[in-house]
C-alpha positions in Angstrom: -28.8 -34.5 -23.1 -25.7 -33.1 -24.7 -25.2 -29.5 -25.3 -22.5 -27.6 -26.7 -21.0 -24.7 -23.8 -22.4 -21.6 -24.8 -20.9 -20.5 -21.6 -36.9 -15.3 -0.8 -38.7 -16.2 0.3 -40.2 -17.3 3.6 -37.5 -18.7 5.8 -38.4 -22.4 7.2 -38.8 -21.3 11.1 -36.2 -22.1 13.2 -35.6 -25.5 10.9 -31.9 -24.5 10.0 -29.2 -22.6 11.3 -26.9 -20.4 8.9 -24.7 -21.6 6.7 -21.0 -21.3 7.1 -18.8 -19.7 5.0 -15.8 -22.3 5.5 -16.0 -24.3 2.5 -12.3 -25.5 0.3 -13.3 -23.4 -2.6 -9.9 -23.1 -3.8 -8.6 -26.6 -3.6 -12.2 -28.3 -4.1 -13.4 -26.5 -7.6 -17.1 -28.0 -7.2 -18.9 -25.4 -5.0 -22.6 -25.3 -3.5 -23.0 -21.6 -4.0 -22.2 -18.9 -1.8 -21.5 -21.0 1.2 -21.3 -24.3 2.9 -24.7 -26.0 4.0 -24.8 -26.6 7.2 -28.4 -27.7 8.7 -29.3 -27.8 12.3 -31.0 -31.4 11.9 -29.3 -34.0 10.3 -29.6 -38.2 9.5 -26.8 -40.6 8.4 -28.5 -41.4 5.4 -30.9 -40.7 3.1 -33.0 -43.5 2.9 -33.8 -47.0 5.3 -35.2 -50.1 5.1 -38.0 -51.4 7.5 -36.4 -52.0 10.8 -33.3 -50.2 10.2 -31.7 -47.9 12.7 -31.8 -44.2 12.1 -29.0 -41.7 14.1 -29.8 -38.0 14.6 -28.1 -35.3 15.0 -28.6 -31.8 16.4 -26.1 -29.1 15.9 -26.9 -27.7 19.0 -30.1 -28.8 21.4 -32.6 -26.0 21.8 -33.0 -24.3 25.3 -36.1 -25.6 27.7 -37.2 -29.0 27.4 -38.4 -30.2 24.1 -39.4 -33.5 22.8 -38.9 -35.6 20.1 -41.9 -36.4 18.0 -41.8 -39.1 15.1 -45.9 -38.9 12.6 -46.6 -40.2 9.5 -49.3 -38.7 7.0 -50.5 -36.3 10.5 -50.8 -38.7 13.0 -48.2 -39.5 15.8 -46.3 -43.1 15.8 -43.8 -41.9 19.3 -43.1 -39.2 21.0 -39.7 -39.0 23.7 -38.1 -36.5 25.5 -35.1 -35.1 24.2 -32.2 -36.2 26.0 -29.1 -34.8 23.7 -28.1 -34.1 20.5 -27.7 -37.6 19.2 -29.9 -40.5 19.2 -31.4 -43.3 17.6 -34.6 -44.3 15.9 -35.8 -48.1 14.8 -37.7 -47.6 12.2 -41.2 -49.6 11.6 -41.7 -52.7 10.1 -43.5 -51.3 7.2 -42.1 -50.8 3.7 -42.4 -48.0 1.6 -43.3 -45.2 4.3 -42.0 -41.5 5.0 -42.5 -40.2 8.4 -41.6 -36.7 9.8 -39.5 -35.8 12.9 -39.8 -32.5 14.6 -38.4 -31.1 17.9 -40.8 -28.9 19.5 -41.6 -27.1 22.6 -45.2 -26.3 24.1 -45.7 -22.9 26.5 -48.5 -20.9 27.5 -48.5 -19.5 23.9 -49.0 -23.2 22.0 -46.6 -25.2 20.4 -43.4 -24.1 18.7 -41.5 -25.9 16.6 -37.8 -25.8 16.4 -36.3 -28.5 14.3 -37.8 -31.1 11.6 -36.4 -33.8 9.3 -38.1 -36.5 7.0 -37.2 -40.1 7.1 -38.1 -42.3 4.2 -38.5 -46.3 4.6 -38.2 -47.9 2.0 -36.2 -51.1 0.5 -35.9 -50.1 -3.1 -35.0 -46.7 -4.2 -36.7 -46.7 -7.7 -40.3 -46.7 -5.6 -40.1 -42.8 -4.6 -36.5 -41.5 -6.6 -35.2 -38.1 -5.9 -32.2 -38.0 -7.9 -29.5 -36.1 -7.8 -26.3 -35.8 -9.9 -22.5 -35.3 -10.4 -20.3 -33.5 -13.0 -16.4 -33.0 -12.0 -13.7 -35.5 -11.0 -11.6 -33.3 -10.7 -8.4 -34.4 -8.0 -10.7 -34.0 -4.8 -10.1 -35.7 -1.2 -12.1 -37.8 0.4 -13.2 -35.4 2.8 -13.5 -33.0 -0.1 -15.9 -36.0 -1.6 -18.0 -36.6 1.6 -19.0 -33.0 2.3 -20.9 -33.2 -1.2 -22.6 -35.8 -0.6 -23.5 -34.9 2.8 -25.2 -32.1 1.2 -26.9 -34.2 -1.0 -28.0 -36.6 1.8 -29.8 -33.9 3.3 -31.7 -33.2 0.6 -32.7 -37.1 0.8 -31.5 -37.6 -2.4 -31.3 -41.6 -3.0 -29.8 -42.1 -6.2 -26.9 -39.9 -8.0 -26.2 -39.5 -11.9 -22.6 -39.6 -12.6 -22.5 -37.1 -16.0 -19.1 -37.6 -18.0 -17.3 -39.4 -15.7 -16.3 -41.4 -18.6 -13.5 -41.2 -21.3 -15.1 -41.9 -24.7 -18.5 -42.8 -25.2 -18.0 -45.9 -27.1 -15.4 -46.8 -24.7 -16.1 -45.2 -21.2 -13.7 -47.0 -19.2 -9.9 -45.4 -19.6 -7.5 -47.9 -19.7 -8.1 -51.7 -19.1 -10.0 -53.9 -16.1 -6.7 -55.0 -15.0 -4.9 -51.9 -16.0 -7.7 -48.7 -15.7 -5.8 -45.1 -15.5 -5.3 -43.5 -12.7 -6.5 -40.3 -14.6 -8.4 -39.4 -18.3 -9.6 -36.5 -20.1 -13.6 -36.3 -20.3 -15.4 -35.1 -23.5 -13.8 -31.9 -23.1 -11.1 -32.2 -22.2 -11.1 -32.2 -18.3 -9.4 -34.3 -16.3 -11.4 -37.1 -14.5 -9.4 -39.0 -11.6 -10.2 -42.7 -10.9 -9.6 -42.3 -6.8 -12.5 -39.4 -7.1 -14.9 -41.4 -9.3 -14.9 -44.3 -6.8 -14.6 -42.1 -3.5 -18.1 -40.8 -5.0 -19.4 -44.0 -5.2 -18.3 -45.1 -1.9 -19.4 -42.1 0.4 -22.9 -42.4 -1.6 -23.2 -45.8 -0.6 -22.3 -44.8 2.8 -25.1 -42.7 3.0 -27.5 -45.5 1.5 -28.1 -43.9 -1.8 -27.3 -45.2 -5.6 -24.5 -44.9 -8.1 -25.8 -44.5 -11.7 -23.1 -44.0 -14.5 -24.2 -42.1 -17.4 -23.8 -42.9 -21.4 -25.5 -42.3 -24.4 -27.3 -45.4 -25.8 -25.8 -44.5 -29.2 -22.4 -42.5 -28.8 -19.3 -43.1 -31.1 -16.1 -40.6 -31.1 -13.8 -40.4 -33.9 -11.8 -42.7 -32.6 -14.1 -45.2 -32.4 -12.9 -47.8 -35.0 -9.7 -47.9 -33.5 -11.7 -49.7 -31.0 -13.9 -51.8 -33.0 -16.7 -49.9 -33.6 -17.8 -51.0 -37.2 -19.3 -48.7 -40.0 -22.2 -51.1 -40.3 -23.5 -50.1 -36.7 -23.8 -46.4 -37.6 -27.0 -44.8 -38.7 -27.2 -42.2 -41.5 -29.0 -38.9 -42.5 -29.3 -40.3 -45.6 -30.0 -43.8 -47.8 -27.1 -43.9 -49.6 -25.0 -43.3 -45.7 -23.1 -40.7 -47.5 -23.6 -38.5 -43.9 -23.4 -40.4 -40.4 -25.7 -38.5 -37.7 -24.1 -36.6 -35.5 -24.3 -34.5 -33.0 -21.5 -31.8 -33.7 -19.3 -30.2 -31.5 -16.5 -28.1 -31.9 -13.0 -27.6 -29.9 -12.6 -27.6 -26.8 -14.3 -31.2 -27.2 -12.0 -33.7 -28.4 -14.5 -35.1 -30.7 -18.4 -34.5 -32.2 -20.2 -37.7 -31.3 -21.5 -40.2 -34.1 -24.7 -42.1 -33.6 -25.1 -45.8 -33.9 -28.5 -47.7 -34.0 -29.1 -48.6 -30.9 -31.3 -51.6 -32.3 -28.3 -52.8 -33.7 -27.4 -56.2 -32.4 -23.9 -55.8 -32.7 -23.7 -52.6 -31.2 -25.6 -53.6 -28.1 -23.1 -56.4 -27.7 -20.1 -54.3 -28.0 -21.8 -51.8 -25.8 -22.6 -54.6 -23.4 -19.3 -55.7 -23.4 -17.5 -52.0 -22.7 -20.1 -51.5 -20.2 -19.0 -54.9 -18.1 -15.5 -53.3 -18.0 -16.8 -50.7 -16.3 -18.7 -52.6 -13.7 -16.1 -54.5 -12.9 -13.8 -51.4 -12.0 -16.4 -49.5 -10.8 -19.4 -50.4 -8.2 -21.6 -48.5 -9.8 -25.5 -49.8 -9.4 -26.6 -48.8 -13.0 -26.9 -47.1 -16.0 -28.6 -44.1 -17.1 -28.9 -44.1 -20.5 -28.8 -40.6 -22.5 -30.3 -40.1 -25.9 -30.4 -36.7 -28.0 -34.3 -36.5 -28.8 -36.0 -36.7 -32.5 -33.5 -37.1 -35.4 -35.8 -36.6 -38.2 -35.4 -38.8 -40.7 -32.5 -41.5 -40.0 -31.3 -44.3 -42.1 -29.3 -47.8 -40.9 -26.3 -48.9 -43.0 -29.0 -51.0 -45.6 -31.0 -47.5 -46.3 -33.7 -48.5 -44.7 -35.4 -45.6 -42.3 -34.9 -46.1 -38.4 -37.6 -45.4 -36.2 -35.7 -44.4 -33.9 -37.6 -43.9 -30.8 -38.7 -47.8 -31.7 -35.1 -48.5 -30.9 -34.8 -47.9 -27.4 -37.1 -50.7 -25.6 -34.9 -53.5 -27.8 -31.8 -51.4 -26.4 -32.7 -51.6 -22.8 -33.9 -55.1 -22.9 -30.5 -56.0 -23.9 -29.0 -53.9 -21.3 -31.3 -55.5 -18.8 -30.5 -59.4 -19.9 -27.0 -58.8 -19.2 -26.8 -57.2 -16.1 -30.5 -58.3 -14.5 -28.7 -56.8 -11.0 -28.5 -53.6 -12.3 -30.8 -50.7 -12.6 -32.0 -49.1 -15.6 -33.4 -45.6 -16.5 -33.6 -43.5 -20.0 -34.0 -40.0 -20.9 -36.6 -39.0 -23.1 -35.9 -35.8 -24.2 -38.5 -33.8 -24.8 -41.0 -37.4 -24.1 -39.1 -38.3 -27.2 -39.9 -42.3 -27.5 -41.2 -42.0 -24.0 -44.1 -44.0 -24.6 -42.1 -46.8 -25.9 -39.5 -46.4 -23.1 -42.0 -46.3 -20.1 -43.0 -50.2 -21.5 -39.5 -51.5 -21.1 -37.5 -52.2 -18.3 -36.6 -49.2 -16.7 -37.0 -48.9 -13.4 -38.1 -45.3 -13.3 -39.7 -42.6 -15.8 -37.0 -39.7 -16.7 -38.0 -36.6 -18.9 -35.5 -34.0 -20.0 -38.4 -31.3 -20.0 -38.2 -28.9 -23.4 -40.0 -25.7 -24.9 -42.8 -28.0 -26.0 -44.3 -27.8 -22.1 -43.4 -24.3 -21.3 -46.2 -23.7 -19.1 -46.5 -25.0 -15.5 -50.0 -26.3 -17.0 -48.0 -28.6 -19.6 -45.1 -29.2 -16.6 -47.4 -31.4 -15.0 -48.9 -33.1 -17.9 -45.8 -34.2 -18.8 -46.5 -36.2 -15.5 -49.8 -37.3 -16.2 -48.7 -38.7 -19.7 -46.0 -40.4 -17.6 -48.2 -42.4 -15.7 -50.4 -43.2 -18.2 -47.9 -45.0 -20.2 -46.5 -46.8 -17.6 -49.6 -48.0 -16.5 -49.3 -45.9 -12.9 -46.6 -48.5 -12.1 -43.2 -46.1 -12.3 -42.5 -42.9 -11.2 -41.0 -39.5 -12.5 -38.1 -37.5 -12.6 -38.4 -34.5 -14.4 -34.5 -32.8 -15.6 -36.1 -29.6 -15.8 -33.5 -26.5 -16.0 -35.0 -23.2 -14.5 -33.6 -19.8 -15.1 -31.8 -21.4 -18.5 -31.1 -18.5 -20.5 -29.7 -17.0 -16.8 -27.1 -20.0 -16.8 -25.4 -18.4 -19.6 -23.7 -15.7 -17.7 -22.9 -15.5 -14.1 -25.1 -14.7 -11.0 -28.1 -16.2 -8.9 -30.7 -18.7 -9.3 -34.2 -16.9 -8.8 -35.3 -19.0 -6.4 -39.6 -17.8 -6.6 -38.8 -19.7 -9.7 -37.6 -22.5 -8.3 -40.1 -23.0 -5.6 -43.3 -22.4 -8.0 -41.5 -25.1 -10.5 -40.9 -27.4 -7.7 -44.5 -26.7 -5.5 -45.9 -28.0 -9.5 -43.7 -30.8 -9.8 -44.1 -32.2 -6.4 -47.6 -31.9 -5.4 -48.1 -33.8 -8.8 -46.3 -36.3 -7.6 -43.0 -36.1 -9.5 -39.4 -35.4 -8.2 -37.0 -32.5 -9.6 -33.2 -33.2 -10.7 -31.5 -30.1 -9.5 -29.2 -30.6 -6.6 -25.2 -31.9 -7.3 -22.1 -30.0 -6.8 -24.1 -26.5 -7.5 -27.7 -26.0 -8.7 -28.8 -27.6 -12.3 -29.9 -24.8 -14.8 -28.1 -26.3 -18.2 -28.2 -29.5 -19.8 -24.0 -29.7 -19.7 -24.4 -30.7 -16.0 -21.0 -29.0 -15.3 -22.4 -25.7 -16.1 -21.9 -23.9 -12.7 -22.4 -20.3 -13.9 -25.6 -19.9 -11.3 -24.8 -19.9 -7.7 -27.5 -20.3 -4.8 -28.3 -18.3 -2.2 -28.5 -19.5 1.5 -32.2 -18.8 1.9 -32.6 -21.4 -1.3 -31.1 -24.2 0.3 -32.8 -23.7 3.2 -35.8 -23.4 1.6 -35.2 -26.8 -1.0 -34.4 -28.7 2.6 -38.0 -28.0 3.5 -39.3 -28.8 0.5 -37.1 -32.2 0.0 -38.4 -32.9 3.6 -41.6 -32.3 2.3 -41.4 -34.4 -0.9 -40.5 -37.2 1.7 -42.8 -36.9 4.7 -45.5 -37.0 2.6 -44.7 -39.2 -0.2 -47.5 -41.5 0.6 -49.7 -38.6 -0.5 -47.9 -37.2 -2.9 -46.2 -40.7 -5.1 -48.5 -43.4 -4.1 -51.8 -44.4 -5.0 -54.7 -42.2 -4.9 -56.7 -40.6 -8.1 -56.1 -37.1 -9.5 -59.5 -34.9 -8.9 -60.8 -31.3 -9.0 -61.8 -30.1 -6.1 -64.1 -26.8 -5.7 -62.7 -24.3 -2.9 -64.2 -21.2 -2.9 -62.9 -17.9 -0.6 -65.2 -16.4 2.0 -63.2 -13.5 2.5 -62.0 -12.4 -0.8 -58.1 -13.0 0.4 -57.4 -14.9 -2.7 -58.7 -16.0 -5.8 -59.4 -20.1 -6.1 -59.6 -21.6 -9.1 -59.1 -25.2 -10.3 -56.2 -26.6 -11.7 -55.5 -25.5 -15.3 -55.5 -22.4 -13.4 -54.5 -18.9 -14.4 -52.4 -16.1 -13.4 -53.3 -14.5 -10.4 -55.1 -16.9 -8.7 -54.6 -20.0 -6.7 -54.3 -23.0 -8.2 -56.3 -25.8 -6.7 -55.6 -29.7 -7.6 -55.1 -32.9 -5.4 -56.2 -36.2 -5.1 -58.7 -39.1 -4.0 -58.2 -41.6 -1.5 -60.7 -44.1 -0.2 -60.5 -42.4 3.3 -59.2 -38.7 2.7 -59.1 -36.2 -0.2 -55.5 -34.1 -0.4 -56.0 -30.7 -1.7 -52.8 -28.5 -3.0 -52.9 -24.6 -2.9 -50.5 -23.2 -5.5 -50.2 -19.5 -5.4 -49.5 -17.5 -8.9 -51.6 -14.5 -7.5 -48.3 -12.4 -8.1 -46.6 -14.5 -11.0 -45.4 -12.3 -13.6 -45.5 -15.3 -16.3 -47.4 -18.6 -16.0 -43.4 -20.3 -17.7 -42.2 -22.5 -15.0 -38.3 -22.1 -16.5 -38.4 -18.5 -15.8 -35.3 -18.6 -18.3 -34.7 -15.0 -17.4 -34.6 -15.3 -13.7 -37.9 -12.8 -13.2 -40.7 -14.7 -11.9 -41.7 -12.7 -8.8 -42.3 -13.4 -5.2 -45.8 -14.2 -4.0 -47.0 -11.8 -1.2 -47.8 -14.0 1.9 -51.8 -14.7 2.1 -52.3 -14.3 6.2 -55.4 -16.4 7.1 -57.6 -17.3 4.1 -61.1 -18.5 4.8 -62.5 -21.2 2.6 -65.0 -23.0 1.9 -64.8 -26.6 0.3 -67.3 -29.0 -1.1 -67.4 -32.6 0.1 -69.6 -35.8 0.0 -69.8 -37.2 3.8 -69.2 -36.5 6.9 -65.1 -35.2 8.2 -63.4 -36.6 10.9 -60.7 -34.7 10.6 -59.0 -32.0 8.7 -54.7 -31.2 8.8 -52.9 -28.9 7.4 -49.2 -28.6 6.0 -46.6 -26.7 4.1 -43.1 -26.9 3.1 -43.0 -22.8 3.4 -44.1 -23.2 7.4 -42.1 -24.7 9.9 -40.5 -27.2 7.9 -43.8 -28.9 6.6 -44.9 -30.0 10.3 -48.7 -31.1 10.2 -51.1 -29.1 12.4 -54.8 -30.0 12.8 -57.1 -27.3 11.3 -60.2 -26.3 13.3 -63.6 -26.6 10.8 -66.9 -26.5 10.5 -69.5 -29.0 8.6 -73.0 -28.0 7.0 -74.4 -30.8 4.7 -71.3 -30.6 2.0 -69.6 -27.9 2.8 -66.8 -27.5 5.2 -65.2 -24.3 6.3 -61.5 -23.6 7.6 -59.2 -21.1 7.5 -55.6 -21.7 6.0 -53.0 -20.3 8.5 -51.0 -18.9 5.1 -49.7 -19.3 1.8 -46.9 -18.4 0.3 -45.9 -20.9 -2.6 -47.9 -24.1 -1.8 -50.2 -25.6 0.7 -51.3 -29.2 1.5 -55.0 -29.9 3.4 -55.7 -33.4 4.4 -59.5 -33.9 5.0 -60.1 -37.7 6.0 -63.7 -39.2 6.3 
């Protein structure tokens, strides 16, 4: 959505090594904080399909003689000595599958873990998205271009919004197919540079991931009738169209932006045609399609009232006939038409997430009303902006807020878009204002490592249950999702063969708000060695254990005890989140 400028944690062990301070800050003006990420495990891409070839690289092999070790869900698929700090990996046959790679070591002491990565499998992108974005074009190398989105790769991010890298809405492609500019000025005014735009697009290909361009479904500049863009296409706050809608902006933007119907035939075809200009300059794989939320009361050029969150299936449907090759998602601001959009033909569920789900309760319904509309066939990617009132000014992204917000999102089975040239904590994507701090990144690798590992868990299948855990040692408070602050949260799902329980720990939360707009949510203390006990219905085979806050999400098998329907364990720790896997 548009928006006028108004301008840690527990360490993943041995995982990463320190960031470098040796990034082009001065001639490369899109930054990643306070430093240059730089990982100690890394793959080529950030996603494979079945059979496909994986390379791996250490920054420096560990001391001893480790071994390689390649699981899925907890169980091991491989295991290899380590020979050097590159090597390959064939991936299985099967489709749709994240698997977990750690280097580890065992001594007289037990097993230590020194380096681990996730590896998703999967032919289509859309099935488990983590998107990821971009917001200056500015006159950047190609080297400049491919240390970005190496840092995005990392992440695993598999599919990257490109925010104003147009010219005008109604006409995003500057210049002509045969003739496009070298160079344009955005909405406000910066300068975007073709050779950028497409270097983007290539190294994000490279690394196997997506290229979606952004536009609004509805966006007309003052110039637009110059172009062709008729007065019967707008729509109107009133019945007599004395007022077009718009959203208003003043200067430095070069123009407020007029709405048109998007149910207007005309207007999709003009649209349709502008947007074929840009495909054929630009390999881009799709369009993400922005809207700005509810209107109130809107009238087409007739008088008659426009429903507008009606409008948007008919939009993407014509978006989708044209260009069947090319993927489709939509913004629903604050679920805004949502339940309309999530019936058309988009390929994935996207909510710009507003003040009417403050609560970390109401973060993950906005999931749960996701699926339901979409029938538990699409996922979700949630545009949610912690620390927001921070962004204003300069300084630091609290990251307890952004590990709380993301241990929510995640083990509810949605994805998080906050990773691009800096962190995302303001709708204009370009807002930079809020660095991150090295022990951040590190900590989002493990939890992006996380998300993927276990994305069979997490984004596919199973039923959403309550679960009752109860302490047996009074080192923490349980209490079933809603839950409330100071306790642990429990939730999870049902499989036919294994329940997944999550542990989400606001014992030490100062607000139950996941935005934490202020930048004030507090630091859990670290809960050493809880004993619990947990009801169940038959006999366990097996219980495992893992957390994106402990050695890089690694599964570990958990010793524990049966009587009739209760099973006890003790959970090595917990600082934000913790996953038990009990299987039958």
């Amino acid at each position: 959505m548009i928006k006028k400028i108004t301008f840690l944690f527990f360490i993943c062990l041995l995982t990463l090594v320190s960031c470098k301070d040796d990034y082009d800050t001065k001639n490369n003006p899109v930054t990643y904080g306070d430093a240059y990420l730089a990982v100690g495990i890394t793959t080529d891409k950030s996603v494979y399909k079945p059979g496909e070839t994986v390379r791996i690289t250490l920054k420096e092999k560990p001391s001893g003689n480790p071994k390689v070790r390649y699981s899925h869900l907890g169980k091991v698929i491989k295991e290899e000595e380590l020979q050097g700090t590159s090597w390959s990996w064939i991936t299985p046959a099967e489709d749709f599958k994240g698997y977990m790679v750690d280097i580890y070591e065992t001594d007289e002491k037990g097993e230590k873990i020194y380096h681990t990565i996730a590896v998703d499998v999967s032919s289509d992108w859309t099935k488990f998205p983590r998107y990821g974005f971009l917001s200056s074009y500015g006159d950047l190398s190609k080297m400049q271009v491919g240390r970005n989105i190496e840092i995005l790769n990392r992440y695993h991010i598999n599919g990257v919004q490109f925010y104003d890298w147009m010219h005008d809405h109604h006409r995003p492609l500057a210049g002509t197919v045969d003739n496009p500019l070298s160079q344009w000025p955005d909405l406000i005014g910066r300068t975007n540079y073709l050779s950028t735009v497409k270097s983007y697009i290539d190294a994000i290909h490279g690394r196997g991931m997506k290229a979606m361009f952004y536009n609004l479904a509805f966006g007309a500049l003052s110039n637009a009738a110059a172009d062709g863009v008729k007065e019967e296409w707008y729509i109107f706050k009133d019945s007599n169209r004395s007022v077009k809608d718009s959203h208003h902006l003043d200067s430095p933007f070069r123009s407020s932006i007029y709405l048109t119907n998007p149910a207007n035939n005309a207007w999709q075809n003009y649209l349709i045609a502008r947007h074929n200009d840009v495909y054929r300059v630009f390999d881009f794989d799709g369009y993400h399609i922005d809207q700005l939320g509810n209107r109130g009361m809107v009238y087409d050029y007739e008088g008659n009232v426009v429903k507008l969150d009606e409008t948007y299936a008919p939009f993407v449907a014509a978006m989708k006939q044209y260009e069947s090759g090319k993927r489709l998602v939509m913004n629903a601001v604050g679920q805004y038409g949502q339940k309309y959009i999530a019936k058309s033909q988009v390929d994935f569920l996207y909510t710009e997430v507003w003040d009417e789900s403050k609560t970390y309760e109401e973060l993950a319904e906005v999931i749960h009303d996701n699926n339901a509309y979409a029938d538990n066939k699409k996922q979700t990617v949630l545009a949610a902006y912690v620390n927001y009132a921070k962004s204003n000014s300069s300084g630091y992204v609290n990251a307890p807020g952004v590990l709380l917000t993301n241990a929510v999102i995640f083990s509810f089975g949605g994805a998080h878009l906050e990773l691009g040239e800096h962190y995302l904590a303001n709708e204009y994507f370009p807002n930079s204002n809020l660095q991150i701090k090295r022990e951040l990144k590190e900590a989002l690798v493990c939890y992006y490592d996380f998300l993927v590992a276990y994305q069979n868990l997490l984004r596919d299948g199973g039923a959403f249950a309550s679960f009752s855990v109860q302490s047996v040692d009074n080192r923490a408070r349980f209490e079933s999702w809603p839950s409330s602050q100071g306790t642990v949260a429990v939730t999870g799902k049902r499989f036919t063969d294994k329940e997944v329980i999550h542990f989400l720990n606001f014992s030490d939360v100062n607000s139950m708000e996941w935005r934490d707009t202020n930048g004030i949510q507090k630091e859990p203390a670290m809960i050493i060695g809880a004993g619990i006990k947990v009801t169940v219905n038959s006999e366990v085979k097996n219980v495992w254990f893992a957390s994106p806050d402990i050695n890089g999400g690694a599964a570990r098998t958990l010793d524990f005890t049966q009587a009739e329907n209760e099973v006890r364990l003790t959970l090595p720790s917990l600082k934000y989140w913790d996953m038990i896997v009990i299987e039958y």
